[in-house]
N, C-alpha and C positions, 0 to 999 in steps of 0.2 A: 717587178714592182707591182705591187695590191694597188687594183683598180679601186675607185671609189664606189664601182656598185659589189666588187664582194668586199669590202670595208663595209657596206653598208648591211649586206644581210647576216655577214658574222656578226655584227653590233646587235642584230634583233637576234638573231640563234645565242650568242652568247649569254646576254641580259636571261633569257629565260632557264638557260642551261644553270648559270649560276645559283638562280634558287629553287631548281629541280635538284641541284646538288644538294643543297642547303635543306630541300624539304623530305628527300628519299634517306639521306642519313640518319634526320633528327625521328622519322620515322623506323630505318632499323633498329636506331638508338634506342627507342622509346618502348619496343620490342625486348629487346636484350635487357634496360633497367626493370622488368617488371619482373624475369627470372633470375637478374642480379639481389634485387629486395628480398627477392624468400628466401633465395642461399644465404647471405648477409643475416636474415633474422635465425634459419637456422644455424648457423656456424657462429654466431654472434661476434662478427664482422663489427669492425670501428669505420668511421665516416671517410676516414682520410683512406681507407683500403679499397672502401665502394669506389670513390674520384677516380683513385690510381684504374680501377680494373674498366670505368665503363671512359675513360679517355683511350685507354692500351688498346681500345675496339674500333676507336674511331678511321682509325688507316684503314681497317677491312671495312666497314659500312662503305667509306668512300668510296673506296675500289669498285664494289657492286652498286654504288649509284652512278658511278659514270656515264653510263651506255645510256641505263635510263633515263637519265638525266637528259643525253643529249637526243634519242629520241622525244622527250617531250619539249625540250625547244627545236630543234626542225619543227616539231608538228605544228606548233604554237604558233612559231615565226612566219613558216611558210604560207599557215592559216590566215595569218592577219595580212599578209602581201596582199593574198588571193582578195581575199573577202572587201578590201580597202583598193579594186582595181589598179596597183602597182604590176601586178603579173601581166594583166591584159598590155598595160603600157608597154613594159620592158616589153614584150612581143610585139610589138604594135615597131617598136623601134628598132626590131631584128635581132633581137636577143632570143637565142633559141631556148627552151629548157635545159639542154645539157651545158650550155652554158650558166645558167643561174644553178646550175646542181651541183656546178665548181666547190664556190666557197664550205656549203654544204657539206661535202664531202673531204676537202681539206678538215673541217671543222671534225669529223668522224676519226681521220687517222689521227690527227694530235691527240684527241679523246683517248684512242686506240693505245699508244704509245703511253702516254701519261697513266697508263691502267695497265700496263703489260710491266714498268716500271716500276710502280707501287707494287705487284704481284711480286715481283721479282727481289726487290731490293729490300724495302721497307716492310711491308705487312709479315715475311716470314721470321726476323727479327721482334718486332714488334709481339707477334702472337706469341713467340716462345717466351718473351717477359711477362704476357699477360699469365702461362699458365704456369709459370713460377711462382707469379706472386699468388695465385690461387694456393699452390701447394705451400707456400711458406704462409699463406695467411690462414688457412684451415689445419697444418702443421703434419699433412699426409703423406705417405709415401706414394709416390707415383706407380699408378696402378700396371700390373704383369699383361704382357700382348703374349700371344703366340709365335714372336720373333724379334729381330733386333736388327736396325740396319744404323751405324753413325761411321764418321770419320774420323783421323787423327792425324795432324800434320807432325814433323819433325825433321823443321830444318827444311833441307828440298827433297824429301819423302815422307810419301802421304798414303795412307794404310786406311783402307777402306772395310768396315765390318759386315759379317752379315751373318746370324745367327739363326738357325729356323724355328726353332724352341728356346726361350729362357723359362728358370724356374722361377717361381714365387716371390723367391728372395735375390733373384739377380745372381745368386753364385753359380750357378752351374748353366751354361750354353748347350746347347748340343745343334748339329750340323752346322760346324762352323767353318766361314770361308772368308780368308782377307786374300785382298788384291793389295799392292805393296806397288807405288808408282812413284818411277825417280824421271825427273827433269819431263815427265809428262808421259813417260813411256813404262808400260810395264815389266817391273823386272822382280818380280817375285809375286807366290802364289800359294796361300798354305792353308790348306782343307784338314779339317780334325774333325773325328769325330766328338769331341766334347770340349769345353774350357772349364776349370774350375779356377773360381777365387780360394786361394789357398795361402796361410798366413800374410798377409797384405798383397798379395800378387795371384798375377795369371799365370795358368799351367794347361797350353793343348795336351790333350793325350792320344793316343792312338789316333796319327795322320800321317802325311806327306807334305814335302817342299819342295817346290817346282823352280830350281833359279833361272832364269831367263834374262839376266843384265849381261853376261857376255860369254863371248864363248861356246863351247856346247851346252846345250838343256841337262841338268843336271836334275836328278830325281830323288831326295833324301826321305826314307821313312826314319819316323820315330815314335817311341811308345811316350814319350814326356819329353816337352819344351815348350820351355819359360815365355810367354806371350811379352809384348813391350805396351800393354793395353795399359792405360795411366787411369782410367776410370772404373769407380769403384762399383759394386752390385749398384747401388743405388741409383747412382750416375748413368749406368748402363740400361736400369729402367725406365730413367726419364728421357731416357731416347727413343719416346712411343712419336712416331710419326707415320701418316697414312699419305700415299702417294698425293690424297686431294690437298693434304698442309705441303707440298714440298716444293721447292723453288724448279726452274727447269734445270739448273745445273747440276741440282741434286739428283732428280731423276735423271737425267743421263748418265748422272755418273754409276746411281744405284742399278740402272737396265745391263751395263754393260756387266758389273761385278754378278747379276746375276744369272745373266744370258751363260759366264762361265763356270757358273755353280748348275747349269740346268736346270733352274728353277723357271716357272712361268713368269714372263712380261707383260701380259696385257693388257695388269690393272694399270703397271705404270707407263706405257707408252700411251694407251685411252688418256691419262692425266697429262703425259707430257702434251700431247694435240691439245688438249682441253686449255693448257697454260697461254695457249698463241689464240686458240680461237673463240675464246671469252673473250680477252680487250678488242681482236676483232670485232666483236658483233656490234662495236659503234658504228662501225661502217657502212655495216649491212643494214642497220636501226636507220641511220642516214640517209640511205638510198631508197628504205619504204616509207619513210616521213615524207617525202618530195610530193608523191603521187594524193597519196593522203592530205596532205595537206593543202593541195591544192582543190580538193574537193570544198562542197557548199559548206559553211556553219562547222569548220574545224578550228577555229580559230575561238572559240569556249573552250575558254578555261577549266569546267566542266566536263566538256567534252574529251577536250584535247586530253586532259589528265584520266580517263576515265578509258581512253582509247590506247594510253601508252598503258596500265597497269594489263590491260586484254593482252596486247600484244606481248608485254615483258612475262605475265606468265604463262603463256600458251609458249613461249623461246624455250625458257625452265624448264617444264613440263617435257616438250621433245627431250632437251638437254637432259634430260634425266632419266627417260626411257632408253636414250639411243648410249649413252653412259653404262647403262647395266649393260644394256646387249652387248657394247666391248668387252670389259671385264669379264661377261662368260663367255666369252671368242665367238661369239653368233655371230657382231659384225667385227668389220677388220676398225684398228683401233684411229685411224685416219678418219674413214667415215663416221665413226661413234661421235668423234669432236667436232666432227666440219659438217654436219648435216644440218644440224639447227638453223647454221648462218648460209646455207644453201638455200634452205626452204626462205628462209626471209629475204636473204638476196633476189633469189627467184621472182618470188612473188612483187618486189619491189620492181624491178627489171620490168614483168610484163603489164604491172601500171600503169610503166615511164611511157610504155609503149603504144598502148590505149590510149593515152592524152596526149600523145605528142603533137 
């Protein structure tokens, strides 16, 4: 059962967290509508396309105001205990700190959770609508990457693509590798060197097929065969995703298909860590607000707001150095994602520690 003193200081962390949310959104918002207005005037965009595009964003603003969010109510809240001699009391009455850093903290994982959630479920959905209706509202063909990774279910087999090269026009693939997975297990494997779209359909050519569903391993070469790929060039271009758009199940699923193509991993295992330890850093925001906040004159509004934009981009900033250094294998892709919320954890920790 919720005691009444952490009922009491989630009421105050809450109350501010709510319009930290409410005010770091309408902020990213208001960001993103000013480079929505020039595309809209260049592309001459109707009013009803602008609503559609700058509401399809508001799931991702959210997601990245959370954390902040709930760093600037800790800091707030904690601030006004302090400042309003509640902290002295509650001490005074054998409440230690790590006790009132309870709710606090509670208050951080829900954060956490509620943001690993939206990352997960809603925002990847959400953003593939927004950049449809870009391409159906500016009427362009989605622009060529340097490779192609999608899925295709049928039935209970699921065929996994991965392309290293597509051309121009979507018709021709080259180093192509599908993993072919029935009831969760792999049981087929077919590396070609090339796909063309050829009179409405796919044609691997010069490959092999690895059957692995039962029995001995069987090993088929072929110069030509017919792919069961349902998606057209077009379709197959608008499957540009970079490991930072992709859910975690999708990179895991993309790591393993390419771990057996020998292709490199490290953009996408750096992004999978990255997936867990972004809605993490509520936690870690939570546990440095405590100490902070308990200091003189944090409790300004001013202030407090002025102290959470330091701290959230000084997070960034790491997160985005130690980010690249994965990606080029400098560091291992664990510590690329979990150091930011180290260094803040850290520093939080020996705060707690100095004031206790």
């Amino acid at each position: 059962m919720i005691s009444i003193l952490d009922r009491y200081i989630l009421k105050q962390v809450t109350t501010i967290f709510l319009f930290g949310v409410a005010l770091f959104t309408v902020m990213l918002e208001a960001q993103n509508l000013f480079v929505l207005v020039r595309f809209a005037l260049e592309q001459h965009l109707g009013t009803g396309v602008m609503l559609r595009l700058v509401v399809l964003r508001l799931p991702f603003f959210i997601m990245l105001s959370l954390p902040m969010a709930l760093l600037l109510g800790a800091l707030l809240a904690v601030g006004r205990l302090s400042d309003h001699n509640e902290v002295v009391a509650m001490r005074t009455g054998g409440i230690s700190l790590g006790r009132m850093a309870v709710p606090v903290f509670v208050a951080g994982v829900l954060v956490a959770a509620t943001s690993l959630a939206l990352g997960e479920y809603v925002v990847p959905l959400v953003d593939q609508r927004y950049w449809e209706e870009v391409r159906r509202a500016t009427r362009q063909a989605p622009p060529a990457r340097g490779y192609v990774l999608f899925r295709e279910e049928d039935g209970p087999r699921v065929s996994i693509y991965y392309a290293r090269k597509v051309s121009e026009d979507g018709a021709i693939l080259e180093g192509v590798v599908v993993n072919q997975e029935e009831a969760g297990r792999l049981a087929r494997l077919i590396v070609a060197n090339t796909a063309r779209f050829v009179d409405g359909r796919w044609v691997f050519e010069e490959g092999v097929a690895h059957e692995l569903s039962a029995g001995p391993r069987l090993e088929i070469r072929f110069k030509r065969l017919e792919a069961g790929i349902r998606r057209t060039p077009r379709e197959v271009l608008a499957e540009r995703k970079e490991p930072a758009d992709m859910s975690i199940r999708e990179l895991r699923g993309y790591i393993n298909v390419l771990r057996r193509s020998g292709e490199s991993v490290a953009r996408y295992l750096v992004w999978l860590h990255s997936r867990i330890a972004l809605p993490i850093s509520s936690i870690t925001f939570a546990l440095l607000a405590l100490p902070l906040g308990l200091r003189p004159h944090r409790s300004s509004s001013s202030i407090g707001l002025g102290l959470t934009v330091l701290i959230v981009l000084v997070y960034y900033i790491l997160f985005t150095v130690f980010v690249a250094l994965g990606e080029n294998g400098r560091l291992p892709a664990f510590l690329a994602a979990w150091l930011p919320n180290l260094f803040v954890g850290a520093a939080g920790g020996i705060l707690l520690w100095r004031i206790r």
